[in-house]
C-alpha positions in Angstrom: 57.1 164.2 101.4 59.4 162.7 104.3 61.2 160.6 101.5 61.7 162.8 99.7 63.5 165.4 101.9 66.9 164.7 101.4 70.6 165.9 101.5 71.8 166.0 97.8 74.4 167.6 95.8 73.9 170.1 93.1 75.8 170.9 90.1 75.8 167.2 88.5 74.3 166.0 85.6 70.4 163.9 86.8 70.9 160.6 87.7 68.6 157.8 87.5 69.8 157.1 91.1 68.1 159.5 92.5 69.9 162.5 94.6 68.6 166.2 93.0 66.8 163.9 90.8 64.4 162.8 93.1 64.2 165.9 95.3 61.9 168.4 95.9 61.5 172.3 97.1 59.2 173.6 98.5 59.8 177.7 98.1 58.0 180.9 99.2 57.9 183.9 96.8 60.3 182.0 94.2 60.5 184.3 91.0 59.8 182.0 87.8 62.0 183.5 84.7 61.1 182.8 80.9 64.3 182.7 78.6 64.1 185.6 76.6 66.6 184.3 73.6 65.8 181.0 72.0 69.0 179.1 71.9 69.9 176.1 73.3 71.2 176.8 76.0 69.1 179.4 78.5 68.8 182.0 81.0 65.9 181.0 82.7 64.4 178.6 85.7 63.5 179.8 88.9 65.3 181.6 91.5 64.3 182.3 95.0 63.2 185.1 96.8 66.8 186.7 97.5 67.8 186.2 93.7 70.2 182.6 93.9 69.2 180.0 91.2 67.3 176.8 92.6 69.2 174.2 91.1 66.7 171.6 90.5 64.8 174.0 87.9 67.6 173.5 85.2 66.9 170.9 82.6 69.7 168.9 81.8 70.3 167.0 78.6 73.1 164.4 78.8 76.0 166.2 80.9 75.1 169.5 80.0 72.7 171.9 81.4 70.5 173.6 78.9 69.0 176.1 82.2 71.7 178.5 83.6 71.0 181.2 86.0 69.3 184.2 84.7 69.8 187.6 86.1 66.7 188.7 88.5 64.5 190.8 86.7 64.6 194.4 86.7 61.3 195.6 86.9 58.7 194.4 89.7 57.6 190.5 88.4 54.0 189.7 87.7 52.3 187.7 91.1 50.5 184.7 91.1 49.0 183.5 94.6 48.4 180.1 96.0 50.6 176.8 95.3 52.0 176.4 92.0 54.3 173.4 90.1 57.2 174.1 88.1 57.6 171.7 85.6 60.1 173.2 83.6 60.3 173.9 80.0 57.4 172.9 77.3 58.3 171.3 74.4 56.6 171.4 71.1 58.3 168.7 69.4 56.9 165.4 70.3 59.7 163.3 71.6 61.0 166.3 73.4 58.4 166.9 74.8 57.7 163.3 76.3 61.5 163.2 77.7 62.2 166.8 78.6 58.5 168.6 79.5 57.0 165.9 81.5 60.3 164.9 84.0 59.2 166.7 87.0 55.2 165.2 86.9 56.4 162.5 89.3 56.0 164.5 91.9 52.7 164.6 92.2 52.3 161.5 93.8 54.1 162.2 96.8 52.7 166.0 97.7 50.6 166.1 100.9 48.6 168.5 99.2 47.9 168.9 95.1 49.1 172.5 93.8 46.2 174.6 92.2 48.0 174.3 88.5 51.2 173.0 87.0 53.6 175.9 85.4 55.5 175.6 82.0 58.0 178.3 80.7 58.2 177.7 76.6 61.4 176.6 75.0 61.2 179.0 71.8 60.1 182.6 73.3 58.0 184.8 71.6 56.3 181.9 69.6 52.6 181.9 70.2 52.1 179.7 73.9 49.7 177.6 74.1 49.1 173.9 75.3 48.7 171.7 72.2 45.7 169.1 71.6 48.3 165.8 71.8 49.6 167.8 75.2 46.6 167.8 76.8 46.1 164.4 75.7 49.0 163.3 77.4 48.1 165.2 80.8 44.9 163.5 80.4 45.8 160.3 79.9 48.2 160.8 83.5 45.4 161.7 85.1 46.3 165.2 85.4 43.0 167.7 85.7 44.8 170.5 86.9 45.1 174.1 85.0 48.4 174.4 83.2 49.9 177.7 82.5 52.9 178.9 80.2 54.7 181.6 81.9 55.4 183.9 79.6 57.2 186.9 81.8 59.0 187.0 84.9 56.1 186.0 87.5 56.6 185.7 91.9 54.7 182.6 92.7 53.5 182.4 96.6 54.2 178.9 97.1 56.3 177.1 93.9 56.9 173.4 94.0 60.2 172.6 92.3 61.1 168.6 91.9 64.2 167.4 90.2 64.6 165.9 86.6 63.3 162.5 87.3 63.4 162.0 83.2 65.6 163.1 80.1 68.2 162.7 77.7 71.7 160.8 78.3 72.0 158.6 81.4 68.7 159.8 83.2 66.6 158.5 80.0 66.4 155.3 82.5 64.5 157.7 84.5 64.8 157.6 88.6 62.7 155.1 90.4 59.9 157.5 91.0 59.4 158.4 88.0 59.2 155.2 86.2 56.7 154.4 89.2 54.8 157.1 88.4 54.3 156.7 84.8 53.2 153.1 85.0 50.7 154.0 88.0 49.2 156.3 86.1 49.3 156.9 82.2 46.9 155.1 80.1 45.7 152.6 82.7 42.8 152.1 80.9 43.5 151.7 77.5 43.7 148.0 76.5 46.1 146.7 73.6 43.8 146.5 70.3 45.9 146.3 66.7 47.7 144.4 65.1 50.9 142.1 66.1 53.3 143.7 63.9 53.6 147.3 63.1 56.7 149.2 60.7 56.4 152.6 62.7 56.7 155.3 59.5 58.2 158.5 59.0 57.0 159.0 55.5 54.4 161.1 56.0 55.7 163.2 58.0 56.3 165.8 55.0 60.5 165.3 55.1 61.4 168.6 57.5 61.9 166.2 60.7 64.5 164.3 58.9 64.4 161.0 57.6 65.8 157.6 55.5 65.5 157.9 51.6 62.8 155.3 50.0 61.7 154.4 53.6 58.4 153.6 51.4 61.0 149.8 50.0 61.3 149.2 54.0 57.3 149.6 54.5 56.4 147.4 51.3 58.9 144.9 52.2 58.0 144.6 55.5 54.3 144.4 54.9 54.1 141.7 52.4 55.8 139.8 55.3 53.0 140.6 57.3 53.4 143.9 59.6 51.0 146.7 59.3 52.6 150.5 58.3 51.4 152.6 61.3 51.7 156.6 60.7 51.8 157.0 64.4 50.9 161.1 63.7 47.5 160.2 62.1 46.4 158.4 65.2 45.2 160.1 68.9 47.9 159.3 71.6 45.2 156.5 73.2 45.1 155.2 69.8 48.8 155.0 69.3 49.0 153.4 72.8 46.5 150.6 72.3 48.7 149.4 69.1 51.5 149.4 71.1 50.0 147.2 73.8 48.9 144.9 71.3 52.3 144.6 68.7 54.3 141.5 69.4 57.1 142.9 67.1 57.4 146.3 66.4 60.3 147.6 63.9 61.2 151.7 62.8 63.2 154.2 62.4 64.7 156.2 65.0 62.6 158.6 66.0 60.1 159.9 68.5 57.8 156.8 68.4 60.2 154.7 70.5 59.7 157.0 73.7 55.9 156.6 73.3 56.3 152.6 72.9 59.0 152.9 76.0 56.0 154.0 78.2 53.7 151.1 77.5 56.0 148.8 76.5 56.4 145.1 77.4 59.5 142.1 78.2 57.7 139.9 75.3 57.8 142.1 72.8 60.7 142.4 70.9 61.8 145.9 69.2 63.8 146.8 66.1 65.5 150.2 65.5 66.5 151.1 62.2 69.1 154.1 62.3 68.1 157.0 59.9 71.6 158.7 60.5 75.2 158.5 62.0 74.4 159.4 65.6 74.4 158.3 69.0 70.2 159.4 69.8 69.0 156.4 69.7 71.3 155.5 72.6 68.5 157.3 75.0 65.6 155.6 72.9 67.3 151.9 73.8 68.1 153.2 77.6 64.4 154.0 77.7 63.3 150.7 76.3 65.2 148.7 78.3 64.5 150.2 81.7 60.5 150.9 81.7 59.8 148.3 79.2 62.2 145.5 79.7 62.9 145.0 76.3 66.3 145.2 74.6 66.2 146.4 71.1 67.8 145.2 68.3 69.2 148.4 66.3 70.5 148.1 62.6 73.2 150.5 61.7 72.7 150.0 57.4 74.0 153.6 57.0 75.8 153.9 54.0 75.1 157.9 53.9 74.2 160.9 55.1 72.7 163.9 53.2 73.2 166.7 55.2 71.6 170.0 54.7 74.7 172.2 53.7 74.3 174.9 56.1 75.0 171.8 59.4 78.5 170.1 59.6 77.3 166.8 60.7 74.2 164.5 60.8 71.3 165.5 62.6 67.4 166.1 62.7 67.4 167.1 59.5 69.6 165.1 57.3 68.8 161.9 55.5 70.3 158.8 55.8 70.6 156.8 52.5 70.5 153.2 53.5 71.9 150.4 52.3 69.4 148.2 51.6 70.7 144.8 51.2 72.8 145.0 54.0 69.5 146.1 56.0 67.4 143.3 54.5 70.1 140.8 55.7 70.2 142.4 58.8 66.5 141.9 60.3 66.0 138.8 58.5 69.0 137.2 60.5 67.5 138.4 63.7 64.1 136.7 62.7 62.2 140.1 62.5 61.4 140.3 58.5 61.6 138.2 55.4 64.3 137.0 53.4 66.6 139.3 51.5 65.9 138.1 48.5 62.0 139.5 49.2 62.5 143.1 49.7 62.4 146.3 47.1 65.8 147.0 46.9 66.5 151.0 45.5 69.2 151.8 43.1 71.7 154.6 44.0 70.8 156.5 41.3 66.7 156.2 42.7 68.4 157.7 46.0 70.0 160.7 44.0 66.9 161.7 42.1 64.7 161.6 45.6 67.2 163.6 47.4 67.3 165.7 44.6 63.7 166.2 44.4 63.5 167.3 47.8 66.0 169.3 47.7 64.3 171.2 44.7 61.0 171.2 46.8 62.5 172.3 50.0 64.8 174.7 48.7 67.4 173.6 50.8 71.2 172.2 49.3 72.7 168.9 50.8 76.3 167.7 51.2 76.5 163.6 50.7 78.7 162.5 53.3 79.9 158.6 52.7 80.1 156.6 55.7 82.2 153.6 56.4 81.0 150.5 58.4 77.1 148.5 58.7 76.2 146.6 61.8 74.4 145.6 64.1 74.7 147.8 67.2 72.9 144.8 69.4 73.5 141.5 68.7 76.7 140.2 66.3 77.9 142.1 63.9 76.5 141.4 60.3 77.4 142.6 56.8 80.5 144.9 58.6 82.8 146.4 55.8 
């Protein structure tokens, strides 16, 4: 722990150069508080026995903290004995969860002594709490054998173990030293790569509510005949998903939640290609990640030539769709050496783009707003096809 002990300021943003980052509290009769709204920002985190906020239990997400002091609770808190660790807030989307609910773990390599269980408060209160099977998998696969609790209502803890946010969202998605450390000492050291060489990483199947590209199906048919294999990560254990991973020389997809799994295991020889599914700046974490734990630098393809938004949000998000222009994105990877000439792909017509986000629409019950977008490039690497 000696290294660890250290004089840091509070207040800013996580930073992949350690300070609060890569600290660590050790408190006695710390109160851990639920939120009890689910928003995105919350009341909730831990505060110490006289009522202040400990810092290093907020979550941040780029320059903004999503955990803000809570007021101490008014009745008399639930008591756990023994020595806990906080680890912040559980996720159950995927990639939030791998950037957000696992960023204090690191810290179990450098206790003198392991806690008797690891302690979650849930994102979205009042949802039913309990670890899910791809979770578990994940604690597994880090080694981690220890019981792991959702705390549900305000609870004292005898001895709570607080580290920093070693991982995240923004500039922290290069994750501090020790956390990169401890993620390639210890997750999925004994998987070895098995699959194919090149995998198109799919959203398709995933039923249309996480968001999406129109006719994504054109990108996996044209990609295939060139010789990659259409992986549905979902359908596939986390070991499974790992082992193609370690064994893809090229590996191309939307943005999405794959990319931070692939960032973990990741290699320098293996070259990466992100496909943009909307007009945002997420995938700016997904390349951060890539680059720092995997050493690779991804190529991304901005072919945006819409967004379908769902008419109740005012810009793109999770949930729109980005219509793609096609030709653009065929010229795109082909100049970059990662798929087959232009001339070889499916291309969609407009009017096939209409009648899918129609039909979706219809399905869904849920009204989009088209919103044209100016401009097609290459985000790494020269600009192609800009207009």
């Amino acid at each position: 722990m000696s290294a660890l002990t250290q004089t840091y300021e509070t207040g800013l943003p996580p930073s992949p150069e350690g300070g609060w980052s890569s600290a660590v509290e050790i408190l006695d009769n710390a109160i851990v508080m639920p939120p009890e709204v689910s928003d995105l920002v919350q009341e909730c985190g831990v505060l110490k026995s006289n009522g202040s906020f400990v810092d290093l239990s907020a979550t941040w997400r780029g320059r903004r903290a999503l955990m803000v002091a809570p007021q101490p609770p008014e009745a008399a808190p639930e008591v756990l004995e023994g020595s806990h660790l906080f680890a912040g807030q559980i996720w159950s989307h995927f990639g939030h969860f791998m950037v957000e609910s696992l960023a204090r773990l690191w810290a179990l390599d450098h206790l003198d002594q392991m806690p008797e269980s690891i302690i979650f408060i849930p994102k979205r209160p009042g949802r039913a709490q309990e670890i899910k099977a791809y979770q578990r998998a994940f604690f597994q696969l880090l080694g981690i054998d220890l019981p792991i609790t959702i705390i549900e209502t305000p609870t004292q803890v005898e001895q709570l173990i607080v580290p920093g946010q070693g991982f995240g969202l923004g500039a922290i998605a290069t994750g501090t030293d020790l956390f990169r450390d401890y993620f390639a000492n210890n997750f999925a050291t004994d998987i070895a790569a098995d699959g194919p060489e090149r995998l198109y990483l799919s959203r398709s199947a995933l039923g249309g509510m996480e968001g999406s590209a129109l006719h994504e199906q054109a990108i996996e048919r044209s990609l295939e005949r060139d010789g990659y294999t259409t992986l549905h990560p979902q359908e596939l254990t986390i070991g499974e998903q790992v082992a193609h991973y370690r064994a893809a020389t090229q590996v191309i997809g939307l943005d999405g939640s794959a990319f931070h799994l692939f960032g973990f295991v990741g290699k320098p020889k293996q070259r990466a290609g992100i496909i943009l599914r909307r007009n945002s700046k997420v995938f700016q974490s997904i390349r951060t990640q890539l680059r720092a734990f995997a050493g690779i630098d991804p190529v991304v393809f901005d072919a945006i030539a819409a967004d379908w938004v769902p008419e109740h949000k005012s810009r793109p998000g999770r949930y729109s769709f980005g219509e793609i222009d096609f030709p653009i994105l065929a010229k795109m990877i082909h100049d970059v050496g990662l798929g087959p000439d232009p001339g070889e792909w499916d291309i969609p017509r407009f009017r096939d783009m209409k009648s899918a986000m129609r039909s979706f629409s219809d399905d869904k019950g849920i009204a989009f707003n088209r919103i044209k977008k100016e401009g097609r490039r290459i985000i790494s690497g020269a600009a192609v096809g800009r207009r």
